[in-house]
N, C-alpha and C positions, 0 to 999 in steps of 0.2 A: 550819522543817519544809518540805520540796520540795515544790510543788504537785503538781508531775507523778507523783512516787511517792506521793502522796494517788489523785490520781484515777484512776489505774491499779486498783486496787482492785475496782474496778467498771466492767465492760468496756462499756456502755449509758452510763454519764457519759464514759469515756475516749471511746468514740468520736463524741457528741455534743460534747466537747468539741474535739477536734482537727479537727473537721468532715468524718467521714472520709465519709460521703456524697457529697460535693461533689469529690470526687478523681476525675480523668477522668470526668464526670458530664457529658453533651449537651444538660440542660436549660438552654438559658441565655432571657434576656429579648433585646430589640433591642438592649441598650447590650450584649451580651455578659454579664451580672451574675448569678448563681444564686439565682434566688427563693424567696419565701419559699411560695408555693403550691406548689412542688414540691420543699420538705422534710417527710419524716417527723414530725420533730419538731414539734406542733400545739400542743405548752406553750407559746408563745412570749414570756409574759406571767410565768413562773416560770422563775427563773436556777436551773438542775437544778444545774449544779454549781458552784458559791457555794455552794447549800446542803451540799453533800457535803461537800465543805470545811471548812464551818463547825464539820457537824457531829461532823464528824473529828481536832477540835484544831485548825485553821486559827486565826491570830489576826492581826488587822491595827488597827494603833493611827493614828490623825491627828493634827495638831497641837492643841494644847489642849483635848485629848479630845473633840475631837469626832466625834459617834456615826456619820457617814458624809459622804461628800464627794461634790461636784459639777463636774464638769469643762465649763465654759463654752466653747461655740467659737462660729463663722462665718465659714463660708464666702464668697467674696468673690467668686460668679462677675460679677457686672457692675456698675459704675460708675453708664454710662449710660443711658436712658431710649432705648429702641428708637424710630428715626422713624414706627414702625405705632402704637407708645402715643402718641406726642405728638400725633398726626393727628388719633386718636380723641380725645384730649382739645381740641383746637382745631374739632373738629366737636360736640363734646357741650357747649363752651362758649356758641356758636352757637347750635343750636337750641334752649337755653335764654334764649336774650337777655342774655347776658352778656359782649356785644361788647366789651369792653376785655379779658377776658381771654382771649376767644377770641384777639385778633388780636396778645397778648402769647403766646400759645401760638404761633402759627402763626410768630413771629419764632424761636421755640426748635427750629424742626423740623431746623435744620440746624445747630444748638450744639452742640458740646464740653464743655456744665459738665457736672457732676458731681453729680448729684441725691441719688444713694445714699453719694456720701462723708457716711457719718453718722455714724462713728465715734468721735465726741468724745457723740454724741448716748446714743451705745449705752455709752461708758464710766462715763458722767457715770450713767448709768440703773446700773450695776452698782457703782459706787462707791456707790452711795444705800445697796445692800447691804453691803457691806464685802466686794465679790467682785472677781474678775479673771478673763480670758477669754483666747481666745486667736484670732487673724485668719488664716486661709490665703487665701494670694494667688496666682493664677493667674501664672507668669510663660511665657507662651509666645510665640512666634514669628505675626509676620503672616499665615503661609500655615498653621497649628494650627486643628484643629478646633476650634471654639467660642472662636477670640481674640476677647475684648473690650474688652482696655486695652493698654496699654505699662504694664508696672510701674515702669517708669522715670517716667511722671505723676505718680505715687501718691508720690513720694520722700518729700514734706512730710506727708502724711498721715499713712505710716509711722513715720517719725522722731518725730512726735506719740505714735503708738500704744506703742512703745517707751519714751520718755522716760518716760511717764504710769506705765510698769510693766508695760504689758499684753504680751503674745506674738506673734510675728509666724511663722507657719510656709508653707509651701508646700502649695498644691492644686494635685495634681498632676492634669494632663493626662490625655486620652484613651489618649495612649501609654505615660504614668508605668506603669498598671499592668504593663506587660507587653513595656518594654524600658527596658533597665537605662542604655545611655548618655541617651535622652530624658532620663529622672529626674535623673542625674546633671546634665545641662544644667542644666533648669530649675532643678536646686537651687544650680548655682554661681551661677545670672543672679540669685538671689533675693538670698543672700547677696553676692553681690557691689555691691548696688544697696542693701543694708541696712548693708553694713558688719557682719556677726553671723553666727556659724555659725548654721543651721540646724536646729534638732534633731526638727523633727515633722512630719509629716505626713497629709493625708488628700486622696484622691483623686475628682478628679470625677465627677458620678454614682454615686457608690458603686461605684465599678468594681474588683472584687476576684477575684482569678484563686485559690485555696487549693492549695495552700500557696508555690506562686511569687510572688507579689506582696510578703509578708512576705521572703521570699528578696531579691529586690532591691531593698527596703526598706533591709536589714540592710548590702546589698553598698556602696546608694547613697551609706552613711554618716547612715542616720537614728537615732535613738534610740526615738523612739516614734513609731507611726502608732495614727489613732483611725479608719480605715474601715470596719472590722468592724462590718456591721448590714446589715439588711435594706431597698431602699427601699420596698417594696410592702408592709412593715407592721412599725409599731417594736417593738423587744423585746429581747430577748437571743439571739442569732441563736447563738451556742454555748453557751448554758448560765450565761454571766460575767457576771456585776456587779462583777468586781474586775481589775482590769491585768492581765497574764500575758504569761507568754514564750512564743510558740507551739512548738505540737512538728511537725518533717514526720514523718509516715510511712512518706517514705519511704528517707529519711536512717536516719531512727530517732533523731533528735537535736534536743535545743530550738534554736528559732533566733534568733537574738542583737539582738536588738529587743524592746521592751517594745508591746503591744496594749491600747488605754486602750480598750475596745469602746462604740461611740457605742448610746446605748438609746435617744433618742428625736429624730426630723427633722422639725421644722415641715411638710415638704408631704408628707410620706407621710400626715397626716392627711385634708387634702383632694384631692390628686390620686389618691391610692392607696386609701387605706382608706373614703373618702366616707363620714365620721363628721360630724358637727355639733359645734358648738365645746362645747355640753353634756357630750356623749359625749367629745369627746378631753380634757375635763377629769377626768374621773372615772375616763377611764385612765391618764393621768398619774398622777395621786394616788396610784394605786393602784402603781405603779411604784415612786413616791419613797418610799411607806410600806416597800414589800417590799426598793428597797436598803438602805434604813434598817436595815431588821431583820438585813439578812446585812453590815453594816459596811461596804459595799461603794461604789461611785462608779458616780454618776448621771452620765450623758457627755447633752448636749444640743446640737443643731446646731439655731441659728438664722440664717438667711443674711439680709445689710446686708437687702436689697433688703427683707424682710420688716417691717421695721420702717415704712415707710412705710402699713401695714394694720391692722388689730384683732390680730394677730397678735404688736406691740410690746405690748399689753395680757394676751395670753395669756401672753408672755416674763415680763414683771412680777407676773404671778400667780404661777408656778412660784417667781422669787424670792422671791419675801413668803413663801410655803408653807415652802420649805426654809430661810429665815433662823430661821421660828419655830421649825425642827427642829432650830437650833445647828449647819446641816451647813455645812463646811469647801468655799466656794466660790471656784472657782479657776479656771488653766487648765490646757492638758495640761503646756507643760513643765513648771510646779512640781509638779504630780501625777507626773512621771514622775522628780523629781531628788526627790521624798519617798522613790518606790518605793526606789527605787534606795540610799539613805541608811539607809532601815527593812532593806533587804537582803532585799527581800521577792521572791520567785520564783516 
């Protein structure tokens, strides 16, 4: 059954679904991004249309019937430990009295390791599940806003992350959203230093232009991007708890990419929505209950660098929760070569 000719039906889900709000809309944030404080739509906690869907004939089936699935990702913005953190940490070793490690800090202020390479740490943590995930890797140019590695470093890491089974895709740049050769760059440099075509993507800061960015997504040669979400507060930023092909408006034509829409970002809890780890529990829950209920996939972005926090413990909660729930966790590309195999649209 078509999605599209499902939610047509109802002009209030069609146009919350396609985000027709956000089309020539001047509200933007400082990253350029269309916030979540100036959308209409204040449901942001209920997928409107998943349910319309659903409750319309819609059917979507998982591997070994499992009653809803999770799309594991992380984001890869940085490697290293900024020389402003290692300072603070070689001055808070100090005036604690712990002169051996202060003066093992102060030896680190001007190091090359690699602190957040912790990828074996994070697989090993989702194997425990019987899950798989998926890494975007920044691959950009020395003079790119926000370079923080050579992905050329990372070779052996990669090559791990792959062999082991898990995903490798592209975070795209500042410019990914909104110029088509950038994206295409980045995505040869990616693949070309992986050895692998590329099939996914999500872009930095959540930087999403509607319905242009899916546009040169599709052109760049991706298969599926999981950007679609809000950072100023997680939820279902169109209405989706399940994959979908977007439609432009102004085309009047779906576009040829799958959208695995991300529901929930580790720092939109604390920097954005200034929740407590109590509260972002109990809206999670309440998330994984409601895709649960609409068969739908949970998309979570945890980035490396979190794992070094109480926020590896909050990661490992979420899996415990949805292991007991039988849900099918994954990453985007096996989520988007299921979709795609179910025929599903």
């Amino acid at each position: 059954m078509d999605m599209h000719e499902i939610l047509q039906r109802d002009p209030k889900i069609w146009d919350l679904f396609t985000r027709k709000e956000e089309y020539n809309s001047s509200l933007r944030d400082i990253y350029d991004r269309f916030p979540y404080f100036a959308s209409q739509n204040r449901n942001i906690f209920e997928p409107k249309a998943s349910e319309f869907l659903m409750n319309n004939g819609y059917h979507v089936e998982y591997p070994d019937d499992k009653p809803f699935a999770v799309c594991l990702t992380h984001d890869v913005d940085s490697v290293y430990k900024s020389m402003t953190s290692k300072s603070m940490h070689t001055v808070k070793y100090f005036t604690q009295g712990r002169f051996k490690k202060s003066f093992n800090s102060m030896k680190q202020i001007y190091s090359k390791k690699k602190p957040y390479c912790n990828f074996k740490e994070i697989m090993k943590l989702e194997e425990k599940y019987e899950a798989r995930s998926s890494f975007y890797f920044l691959a950009l140019d020395p003079t790119d806003q926000d370079y923080e590695y050579r992905i050329e470093d990372l070779k052996d890491e990669i090559n791990t992350i792959q062999d082991w089974g898990w995903e490798t895709g592209l975070h795209g740049g500042h410019e990914g959203s909104g110029n088509l050769e950038k994206l295409r760059k980045e995505k040869r440099s990616l693949e070309k230093m992986t050895n692998n075509s590329i099939t996914g993507c999500r872009n930095h800061y959540l930087k999403f232009i509607v319905p242009d960015t899916w546009e040169l997504l599709s052109k760049a040669g991706f298969i599926y991007d999981t950007t679609l979400a809000y950072a100023d507060c997680i939820g279902f930023r169109n209405g989706m708890c399940h994959p979908f092909k977007p439609f432009n408006l102004i085309t009047g034509k779906p576009i040829d990419i799958l959208e695995i829409p991300l529901t929930i970002m580790e720092d939109s809890f604390e920097n954005y929505m200034h929740v407590d780890t109590r509260r972002a529990w109990e809206i999670s829950k309440k998330l994984i209950d409601t895709v649960m209920q609409y068969n739908g996939v949970l998309t979570l972005l945890w980035h490396n660098t979190s794992f070094t926090t109480d926020q590896r413990k909050f990661y490992e909660k979420i899996l415990k929760y949805c292991a007991e729930k039988n849900a099918w966790m994954t990453s985007g590309g096996q989520i988007s070569r299921w979709w795609k195999d179910q025929g599903q649209t």
